[in-house]
C-alpha positions as CSV (number, residue, x, y, z in Angstrom):
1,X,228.0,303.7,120.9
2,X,228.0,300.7,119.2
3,X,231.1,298.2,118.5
4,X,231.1,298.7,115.2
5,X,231.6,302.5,115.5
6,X,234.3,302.0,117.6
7,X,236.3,300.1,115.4
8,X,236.1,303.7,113.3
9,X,237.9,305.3,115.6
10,X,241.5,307.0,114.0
11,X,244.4,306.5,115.8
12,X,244.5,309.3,117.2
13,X,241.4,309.5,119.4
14,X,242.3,311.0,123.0
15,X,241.1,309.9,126.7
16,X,238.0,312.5,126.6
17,X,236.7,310.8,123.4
18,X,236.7,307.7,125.1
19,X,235.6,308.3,128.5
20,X,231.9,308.0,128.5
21,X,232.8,304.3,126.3
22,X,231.7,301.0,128.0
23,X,234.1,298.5,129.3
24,X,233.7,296.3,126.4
25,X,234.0,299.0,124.0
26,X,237.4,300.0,125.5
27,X,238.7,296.6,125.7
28,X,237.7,296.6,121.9
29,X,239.5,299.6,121.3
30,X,242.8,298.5,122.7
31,X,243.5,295.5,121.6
32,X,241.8,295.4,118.2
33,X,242.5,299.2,117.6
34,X,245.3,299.3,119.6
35,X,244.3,302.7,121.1
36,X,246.7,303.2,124.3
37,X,244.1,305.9,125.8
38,X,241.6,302.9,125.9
39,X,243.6,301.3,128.5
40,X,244.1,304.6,130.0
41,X,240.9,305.2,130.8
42,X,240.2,301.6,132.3
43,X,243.3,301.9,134.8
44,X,242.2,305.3,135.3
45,X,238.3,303.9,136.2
46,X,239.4,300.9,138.6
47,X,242.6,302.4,139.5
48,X,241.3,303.2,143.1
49,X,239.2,299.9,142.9
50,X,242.6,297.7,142.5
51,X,244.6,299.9,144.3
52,X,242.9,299.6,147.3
53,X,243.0,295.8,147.2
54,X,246.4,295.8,146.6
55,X,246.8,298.4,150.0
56,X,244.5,296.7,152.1
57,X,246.8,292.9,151.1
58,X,249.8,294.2,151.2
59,X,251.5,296.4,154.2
60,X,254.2,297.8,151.4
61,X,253.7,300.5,149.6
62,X,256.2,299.1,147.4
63,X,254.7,295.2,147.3
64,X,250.9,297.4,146.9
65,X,252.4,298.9,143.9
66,X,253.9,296.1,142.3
67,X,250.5,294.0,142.7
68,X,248.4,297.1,141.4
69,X,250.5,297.0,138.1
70,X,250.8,293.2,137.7
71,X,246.8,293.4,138.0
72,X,246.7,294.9,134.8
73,X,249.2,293.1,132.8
74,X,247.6,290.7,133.5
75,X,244.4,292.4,132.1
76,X,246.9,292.7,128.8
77,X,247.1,288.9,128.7
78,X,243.8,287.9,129.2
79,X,241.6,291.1,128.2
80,X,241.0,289.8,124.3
81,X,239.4,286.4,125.9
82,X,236.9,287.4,128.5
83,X,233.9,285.5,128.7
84,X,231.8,288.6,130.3
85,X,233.9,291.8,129.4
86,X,231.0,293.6,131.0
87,X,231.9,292.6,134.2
88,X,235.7,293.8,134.1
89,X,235.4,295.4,137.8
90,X,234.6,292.1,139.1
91,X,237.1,290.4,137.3
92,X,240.0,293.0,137.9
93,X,238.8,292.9,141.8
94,X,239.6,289.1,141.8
95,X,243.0,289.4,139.9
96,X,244.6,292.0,142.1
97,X,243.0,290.2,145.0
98,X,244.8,286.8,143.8
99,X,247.9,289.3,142.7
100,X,248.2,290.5,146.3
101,X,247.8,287.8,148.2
102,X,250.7,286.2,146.1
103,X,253.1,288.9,146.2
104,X,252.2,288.4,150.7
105,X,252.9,284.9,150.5
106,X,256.3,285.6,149.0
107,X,257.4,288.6,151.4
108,X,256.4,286.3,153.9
109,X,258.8,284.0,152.9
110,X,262.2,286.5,153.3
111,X,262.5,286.9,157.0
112,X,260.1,285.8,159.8
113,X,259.3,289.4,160.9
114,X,258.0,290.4,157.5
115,X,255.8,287.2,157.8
116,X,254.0,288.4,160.5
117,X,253.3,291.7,159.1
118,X,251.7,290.2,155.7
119,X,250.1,287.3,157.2
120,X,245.4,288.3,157.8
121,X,245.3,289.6,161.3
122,X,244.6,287.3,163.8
123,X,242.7,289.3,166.0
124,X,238.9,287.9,166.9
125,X,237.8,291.2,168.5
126,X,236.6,293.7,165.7
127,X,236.9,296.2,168.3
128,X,240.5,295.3,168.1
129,X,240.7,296.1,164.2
130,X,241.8,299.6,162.3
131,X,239.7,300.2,159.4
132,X,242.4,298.7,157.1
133,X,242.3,295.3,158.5
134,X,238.8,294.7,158.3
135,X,239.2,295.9,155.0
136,X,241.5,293.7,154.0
137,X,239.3,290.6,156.1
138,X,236.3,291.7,153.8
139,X,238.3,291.9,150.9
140,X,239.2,287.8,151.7
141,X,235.9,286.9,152.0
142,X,234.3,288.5,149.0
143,X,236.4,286.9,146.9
144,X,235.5,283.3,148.1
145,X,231.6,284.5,147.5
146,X,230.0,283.3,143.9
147,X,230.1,285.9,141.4
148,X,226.1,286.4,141.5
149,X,226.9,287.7,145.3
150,X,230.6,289.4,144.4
151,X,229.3,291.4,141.8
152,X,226.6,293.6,143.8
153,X,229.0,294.1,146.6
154,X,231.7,295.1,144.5
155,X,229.7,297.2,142.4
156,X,227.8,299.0,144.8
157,X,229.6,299.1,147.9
158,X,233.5,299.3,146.8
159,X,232.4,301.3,143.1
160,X,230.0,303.2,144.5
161,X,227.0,302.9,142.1
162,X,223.6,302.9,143.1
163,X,221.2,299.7,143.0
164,X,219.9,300.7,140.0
165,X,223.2,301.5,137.9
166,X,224.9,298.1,138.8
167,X,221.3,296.4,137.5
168,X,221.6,298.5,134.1
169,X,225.4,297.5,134.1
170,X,224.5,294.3,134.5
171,X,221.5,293.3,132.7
172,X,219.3,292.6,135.9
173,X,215.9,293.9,137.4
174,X,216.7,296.2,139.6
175,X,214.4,294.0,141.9
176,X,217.0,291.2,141.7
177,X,219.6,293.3,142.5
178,X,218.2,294.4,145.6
179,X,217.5,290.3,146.7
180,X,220.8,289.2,145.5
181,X,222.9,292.6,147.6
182,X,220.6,291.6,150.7
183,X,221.3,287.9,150.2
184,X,225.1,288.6,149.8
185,X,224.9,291.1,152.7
186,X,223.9,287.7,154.7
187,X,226.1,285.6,152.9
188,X,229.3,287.4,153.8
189,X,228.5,288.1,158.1
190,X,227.9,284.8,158.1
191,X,231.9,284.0,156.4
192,X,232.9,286.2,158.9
193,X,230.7,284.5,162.1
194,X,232.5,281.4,161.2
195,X,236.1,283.4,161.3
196,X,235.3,284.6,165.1
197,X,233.8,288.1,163.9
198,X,230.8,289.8,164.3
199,X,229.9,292.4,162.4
200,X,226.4,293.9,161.5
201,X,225.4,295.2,158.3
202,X,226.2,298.8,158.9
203,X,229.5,298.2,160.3
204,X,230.0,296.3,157.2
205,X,229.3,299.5,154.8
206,X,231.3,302.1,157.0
207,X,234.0,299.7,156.9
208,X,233.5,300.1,152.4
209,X,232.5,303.7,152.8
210,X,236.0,304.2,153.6
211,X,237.8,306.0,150.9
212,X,240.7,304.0,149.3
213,X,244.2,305.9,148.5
214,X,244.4,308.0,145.8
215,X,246.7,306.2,143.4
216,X,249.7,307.8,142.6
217,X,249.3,309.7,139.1
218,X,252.7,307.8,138.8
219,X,251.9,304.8,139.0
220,X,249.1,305.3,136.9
221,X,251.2,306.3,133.8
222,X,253.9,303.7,134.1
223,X,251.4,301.1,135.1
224,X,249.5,302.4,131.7
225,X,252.9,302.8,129.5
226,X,253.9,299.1,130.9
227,X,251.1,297.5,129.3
228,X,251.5,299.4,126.1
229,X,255.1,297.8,126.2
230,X,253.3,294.5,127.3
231,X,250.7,294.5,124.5
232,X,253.4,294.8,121.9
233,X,255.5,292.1,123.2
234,X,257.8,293.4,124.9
235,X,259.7,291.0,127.6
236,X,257.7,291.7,131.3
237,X,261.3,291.7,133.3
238,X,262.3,294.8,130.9
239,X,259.2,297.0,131.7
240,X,258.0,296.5,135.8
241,X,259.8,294.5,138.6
242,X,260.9,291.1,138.8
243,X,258.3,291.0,141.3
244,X,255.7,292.2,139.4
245,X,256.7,290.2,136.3
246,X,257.1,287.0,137.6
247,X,253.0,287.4,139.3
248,X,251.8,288.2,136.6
249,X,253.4,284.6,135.0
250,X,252.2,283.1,137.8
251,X,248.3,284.5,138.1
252,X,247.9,284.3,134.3
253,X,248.6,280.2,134.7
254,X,247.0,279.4,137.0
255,X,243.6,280.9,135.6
256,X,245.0,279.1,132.6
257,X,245.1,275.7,134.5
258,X,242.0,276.8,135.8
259,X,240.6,276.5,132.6
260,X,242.0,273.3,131.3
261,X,240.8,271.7,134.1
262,X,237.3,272.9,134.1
263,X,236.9,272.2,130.3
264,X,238.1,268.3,130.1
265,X,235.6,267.8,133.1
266,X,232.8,268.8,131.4
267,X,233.6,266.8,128.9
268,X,234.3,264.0,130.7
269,X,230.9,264.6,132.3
270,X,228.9,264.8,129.0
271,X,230.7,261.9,127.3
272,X,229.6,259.9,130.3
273,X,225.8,261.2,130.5
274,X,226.0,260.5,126.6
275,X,226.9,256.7,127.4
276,X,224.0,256.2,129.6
277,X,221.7,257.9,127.2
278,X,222.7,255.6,124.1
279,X,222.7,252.6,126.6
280,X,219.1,253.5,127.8
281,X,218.2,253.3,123.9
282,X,220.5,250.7,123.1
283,X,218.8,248.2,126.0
284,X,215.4,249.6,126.6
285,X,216.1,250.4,130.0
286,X,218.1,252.4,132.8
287,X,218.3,249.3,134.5
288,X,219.9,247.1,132.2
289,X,222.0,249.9,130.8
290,X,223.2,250.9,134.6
291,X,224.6,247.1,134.5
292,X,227.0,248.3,131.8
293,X,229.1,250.8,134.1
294,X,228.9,248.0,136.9
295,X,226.4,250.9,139.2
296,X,225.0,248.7,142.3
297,X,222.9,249.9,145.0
298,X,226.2,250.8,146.6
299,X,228.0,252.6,143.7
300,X,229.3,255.6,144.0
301,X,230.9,258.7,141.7
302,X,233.8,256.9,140.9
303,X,231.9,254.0,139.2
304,X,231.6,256.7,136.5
305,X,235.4,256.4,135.5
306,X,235.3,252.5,135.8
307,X,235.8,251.1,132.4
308,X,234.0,247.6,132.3
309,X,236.3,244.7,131.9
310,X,235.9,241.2,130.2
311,X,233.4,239.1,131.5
312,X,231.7,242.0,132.9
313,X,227.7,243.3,132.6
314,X,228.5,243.7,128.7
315,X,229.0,240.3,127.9
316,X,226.3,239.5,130.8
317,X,223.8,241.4,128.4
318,X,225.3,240.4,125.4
319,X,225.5,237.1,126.0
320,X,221.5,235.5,125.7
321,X,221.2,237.7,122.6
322,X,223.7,235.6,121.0
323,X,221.6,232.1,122.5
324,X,218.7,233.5,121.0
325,X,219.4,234.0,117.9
326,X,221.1,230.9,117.5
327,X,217.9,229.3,118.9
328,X,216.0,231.0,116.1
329,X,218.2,230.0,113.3
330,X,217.4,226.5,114.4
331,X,213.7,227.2,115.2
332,X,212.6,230.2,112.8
333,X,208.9,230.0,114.2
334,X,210.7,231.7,117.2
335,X,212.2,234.7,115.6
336,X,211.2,237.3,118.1
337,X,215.2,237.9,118.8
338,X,215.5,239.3,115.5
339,X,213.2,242.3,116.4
340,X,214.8,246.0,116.8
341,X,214.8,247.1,120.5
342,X,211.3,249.4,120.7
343,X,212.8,253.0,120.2
């Protein structure tokens, strides 16, 4: 079904008339239709998914719980802006990883003994390890992987699909999905090499075959009747735990500074490449125009940001432009400096 026949939808449409939607659709649904079931289904679909996470992070059922419903506030917050909507497992995987992690840092913090208990175990013998800390080691490391190696694994070993129903989710040949599981496969044993672990390929999908916790049907509805709350402004503190109120504040900004810093770079970097190019044109070649930003055999990145000063290359260059043309005011037969630059 199609967008625009979503948008059709009355008001009243239940959970079963939206079940077989798309993740796009559903985000559609919510927060242009407002339809609560929407976002029903979605916490209903990676419930286990984030859930898990949140488990495998967090020793406290409590802390796990608190995590699993910040996860998809912020999904309120940030759910009308995603770049790839189709990708929402991936993305919610990430958040209720960060989410976790966050919420262990602080519990840490309270007493010493409850430091040890959240802090990744420390153990270098996989032998050593229950099922739920590897888990949570995996977990770690899949998040650190680019999202062209994240998304197989998460798709296929932690949702379950098959090779070919994460390629049609995705877009890909099925073909590519296969090199880029194999290549993350590889990817990810080496991650944990380098963290003292060994652990082969098939270890690696018995420890994912593992079923997560069934999420409590309680926490599904409150987590689901929060972010109605959330999506219609009410104030977090009122609706879910201090806890749970102040990560989601704290997740949603830094994906937020995230942001502004990745967009002011790119900038930067295109105003820069822009400079060179007009300079390039400007003096007829990169040579010359290098001599504007001062780049010597030696230069390095920073002699991007370094804003020439007087008496630098730019008057250098500029400078027997202005001798020529005064010598061809006095001597016109000479009047070469008056050309244009060849383009």
């Amino acid at each position: 079904m199609s967008s625009g026949s979503v948008a059709g939808r009355p008001p009243s449409a239940t959970k079963a008339d939206l079940q077989s939607l798309k993740d796009d659709q559903l985000l559609n649904c919510f927060f242009q239709e407002r339809l609560d079931a929407a976002f029903s289904v979605l916490v209903e679909r990676y419930g286990p998914l984030v859930y898990g996470v949140c488990r495998r992070v967090l020793n406290d059922s409590n802390d796990a719980e608190d995590a699993f419903q910040a996860t998809f506030l912020v999904l309120v917050r940030k759910g009308a802006t995603l770049r790839d909507p189709g990708r929402l497992g991936n993305w919610l995987y990430g958040v209720a990883s960060r989410t976790a992690r966050k919420l262990r840092a602080k519990a840490a913090t309270r007493t010493r003994s409850e430091r040890q208990a959240g802090e990744m175990p420390s153990k270098s013998d996989v032998a050593d390890m229950t099922y739920e800390e590897l888990q949570a080691i995996l977990d770690e490391e899949i998040s650190q992987l680019p999202e062209k190696y994240s998304l197989p694994l998460v798709l296929c070993y932690l949702e379950g699909k098959t090779n070919a129903q994460a390629a049609a989710q995705l877009g890909w040949p099925e073909g590519s999905m296969s090199r880029r599981l194999s290549r993350a496969r590889e990817l990810l044993r080496s991650r944990l090499a380098k963290r003292g672990l060994a652990m082969s390929v098939a270890l690696i999908a018995a420890v994912f075959a593992r079923q997560a916790s069934a999420v409590p049907t309680e926490l599904l509805s409150a987590t689901v009747r929060a972010a109605t709350l959330a999506a219609d402004g009410c104030d977090l503190t009122d609706i879910v735990s201090p806890r749970a109120a102040k990560a989601v504040e704290e997740v949603v900004a830094s994906m937020s500074a995230a942001g502004k810093f990745a967009v002011p770079t790119i900038l930067a970097i295109a105003s820069i490449l822009l400079a060179l190019s007009v300079a390039v044109w400007e003096f007829g070649s990169p040579a010359q125009a290098a001599l504007l930003f001062n780049f010597g055999r030696g230069s390095n990145v920073h002699a991007l940001t370094t804003t020439p000063t007087s008496g630098s290359a730019l008057q250098t260059i500029a400078a027997p432009a202005e001798g020529c043309c005064s010598a061809a005011a006095a001597q016109p037969a000479a009047g070469a400096c008056g050309a244009q630059p060849a383009q």
